[in-house]
N, C-alpha and C positions, 0 to 999 in steps of 0.2 A: 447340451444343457449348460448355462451359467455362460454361454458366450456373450462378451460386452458386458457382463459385471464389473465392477468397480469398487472401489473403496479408497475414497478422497477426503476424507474428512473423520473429526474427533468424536463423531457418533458411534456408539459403544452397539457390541455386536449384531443384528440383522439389521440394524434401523442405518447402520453406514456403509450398508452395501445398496447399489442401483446399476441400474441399465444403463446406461449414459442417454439413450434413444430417451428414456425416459424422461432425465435430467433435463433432455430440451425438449420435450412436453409438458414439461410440468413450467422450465422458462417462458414457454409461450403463454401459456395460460394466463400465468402470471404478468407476464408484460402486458395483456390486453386489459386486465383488472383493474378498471375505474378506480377501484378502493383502495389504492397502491400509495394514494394519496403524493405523486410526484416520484415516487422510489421504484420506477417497477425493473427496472436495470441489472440492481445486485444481486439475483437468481441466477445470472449467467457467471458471475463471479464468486459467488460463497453459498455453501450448504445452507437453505433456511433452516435446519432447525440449530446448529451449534454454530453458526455463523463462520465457520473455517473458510479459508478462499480456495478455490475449486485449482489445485495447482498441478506440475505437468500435463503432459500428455490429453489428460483432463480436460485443463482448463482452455488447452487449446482448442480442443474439439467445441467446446462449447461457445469460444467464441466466434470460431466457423461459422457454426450453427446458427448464432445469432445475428451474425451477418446474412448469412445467407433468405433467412427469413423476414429482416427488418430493413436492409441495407440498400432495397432496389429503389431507382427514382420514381415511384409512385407512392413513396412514405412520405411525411412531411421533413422539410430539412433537422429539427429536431430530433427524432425517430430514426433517424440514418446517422446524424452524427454519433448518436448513445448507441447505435448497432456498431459504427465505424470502430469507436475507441472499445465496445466489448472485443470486438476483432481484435484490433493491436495488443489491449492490454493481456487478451488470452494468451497470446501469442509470445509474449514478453516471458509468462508463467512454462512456456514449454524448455526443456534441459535441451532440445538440439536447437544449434547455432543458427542453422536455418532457418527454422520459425522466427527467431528473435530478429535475423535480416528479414525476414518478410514484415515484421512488425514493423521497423525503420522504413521501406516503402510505404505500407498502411500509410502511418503517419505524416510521411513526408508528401504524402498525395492531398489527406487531407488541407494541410496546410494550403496547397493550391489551389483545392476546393475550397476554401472557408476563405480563400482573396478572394477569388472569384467570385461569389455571390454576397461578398464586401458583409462577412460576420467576425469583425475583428476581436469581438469579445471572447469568443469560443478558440481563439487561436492559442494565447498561454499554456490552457488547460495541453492541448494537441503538445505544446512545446514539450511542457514535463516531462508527459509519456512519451516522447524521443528519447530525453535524457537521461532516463533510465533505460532502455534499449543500449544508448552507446555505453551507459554505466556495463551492464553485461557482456558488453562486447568485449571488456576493458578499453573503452575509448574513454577514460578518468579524464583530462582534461576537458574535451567537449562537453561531458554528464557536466561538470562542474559550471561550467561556461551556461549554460542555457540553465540550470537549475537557479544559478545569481540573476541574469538577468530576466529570468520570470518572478522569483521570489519581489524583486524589489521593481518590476512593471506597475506605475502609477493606476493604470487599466481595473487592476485585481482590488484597490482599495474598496470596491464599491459589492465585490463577491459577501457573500452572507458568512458569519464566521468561523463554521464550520467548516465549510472548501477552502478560506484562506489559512486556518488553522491546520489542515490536509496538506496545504501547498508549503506550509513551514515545517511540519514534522517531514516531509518527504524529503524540503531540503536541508536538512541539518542531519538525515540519516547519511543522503549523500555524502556530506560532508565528515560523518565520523569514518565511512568506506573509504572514506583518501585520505585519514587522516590528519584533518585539517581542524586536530581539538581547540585550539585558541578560539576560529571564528564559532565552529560547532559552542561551545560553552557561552559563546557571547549572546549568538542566536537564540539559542534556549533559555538564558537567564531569562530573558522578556519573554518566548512564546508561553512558556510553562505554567506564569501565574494567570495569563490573560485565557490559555486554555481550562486551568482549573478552577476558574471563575464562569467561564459561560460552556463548559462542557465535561463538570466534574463525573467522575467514574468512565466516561468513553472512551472508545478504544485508542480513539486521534490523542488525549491526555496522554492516556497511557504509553503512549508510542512517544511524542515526545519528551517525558517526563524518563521514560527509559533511555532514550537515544542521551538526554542530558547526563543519568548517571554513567553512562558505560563512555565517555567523552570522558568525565573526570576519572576515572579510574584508569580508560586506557592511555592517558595521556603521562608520558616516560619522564614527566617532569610536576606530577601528581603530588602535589601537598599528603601529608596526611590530615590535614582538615579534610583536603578535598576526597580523601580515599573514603575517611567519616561519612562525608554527605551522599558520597556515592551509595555505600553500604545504607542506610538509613533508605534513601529513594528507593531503591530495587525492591527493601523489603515492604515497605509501604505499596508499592506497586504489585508484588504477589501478593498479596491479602488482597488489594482490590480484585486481581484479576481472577482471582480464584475464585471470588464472588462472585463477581458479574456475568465472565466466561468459561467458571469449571476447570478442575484440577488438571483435567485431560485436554484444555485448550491448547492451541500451537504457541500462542502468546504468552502462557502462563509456565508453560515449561520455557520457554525462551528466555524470560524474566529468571527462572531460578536456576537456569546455566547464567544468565551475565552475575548475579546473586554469587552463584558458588567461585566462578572466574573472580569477583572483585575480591576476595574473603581470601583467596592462593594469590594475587595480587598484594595488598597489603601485608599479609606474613610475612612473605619475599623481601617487601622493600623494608618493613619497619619491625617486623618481631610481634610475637603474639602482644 
């Protein structure tokens, strides 16, 4: 009894335990849901009810799962690509190193799949999720390489603002991981207000509006103005998140470790 239970997420006692068998019953279900209105995807990647992303072990399995169900060639090329990338990106989410090379093959297939049937638009997207692959690998130089020359592919000008907003917090996180705070800080000066303009309170703001203060603070040649702006963002960003996502979100405890880190940061350099 309780074999293939789980508990992956910020759902508070019985409600964040499942079967995993489940998980991808209830993903199928949902993926076929007309009413999904374009979005039927993110059940193979986050809890629907606390929206947490379904990570280890977990996440890989389900992105198996999804593959295995959506990914054969009698889908539409649509439908197989969004099974493809649940695949890698599940894959990406697993701690052994293995998965994360099988994620890099995923990927790297796709790519030859999407020449092949000449869908060069969907290619970028494929690219990113390499680049985090070799980011885990620590292959930092490559992550970095393909995260710039996706970021600034003329191709993406024409993506909806959201997924271009997606494609800049993803690479300017990249870039505080390699510590690369000059470009990180330059990046974000511009994403941050264009994101809190067409996408205030969500999680894409809130991610690069964090990545922007943990750049000023970790960066070893930090103003105290800039330690100021850091401390001020973080805390402006745990009050959103606590709002929108819950005390017990992964995001919202994440914000108030960079929060407590900036605060033993400033002391250090400048005195209470």
């Amino acid at each position: 009894e309780g074999k293939g239970i789980v508990r992956e997420c910020s759902c508070r006692g019985t409600a964040g335990l499942a079967h995993v068998s489940c998980l991808v019953r209830q993903g199928e279900v949902l993926t076929n849901d007309p009413a999904r209105n374009g979005e039927p995807w993110t059940q193979w990647s986050s809890c629907s009810q606390c929206q947490q992303d379904h990570m280890g072990l977990v996440g890989s399995a389900l992105g198996r799962a999804c593959f295995t169900i959506f990914g054969n060639p009698s889908h539409p090329v649509r439908t197989r690509f969004d099974a493809l990338m649940s695949l890698g990106l599940g894959l990406n989410r697993s701690p052994r190193e293995k998965d994360v090379l099988d994620a890099v093959s995923v990927f790297e297939a796709m790519l030859a799949w999407l020449r092949r049937i000449s869908k060069p638009g969907m290619i970028p997207l494929v690219y990113q999720a390499l680049a985090n692959s070799y980011g885990l690998l620590g292959r930092k130089e490559e992550e970095l390489r393909i995260q710039r020359e996706v970021f600034t592919d003329p191709t993406l000008r024409d993506l909806d603002p959201g997924a271009r907003l997606y494609l800049a917090a993803d690479f300017a996180n990249s870039l505080l991981r390699n510590g690369q705070f000059r470009e990180c800080k330059e990046l974000t000066s511009e994403q941050v207000p264009v994101a809190e303009r067409a996408l205030p309170g969500h999680s894409t703001t809130l991610m690069l509006s964090t990545v922007r203060a943990s750049a000023l603070f970790q960066d070893p040649a930090a103003t105290r103005q800039e330690m100021f702006e850091a401390s001020k963002l973080l805390r402006a960003n745990l009050e959103t998140s606590k709002r929108v996502m819950g005390e017990r979100h992964p995001n919202t405890l994440g914000i108030a470790e960079q929060l407590a880190s900036c605060h033993g940061l400033t002391t250090r350099r400048f005195g209470r």
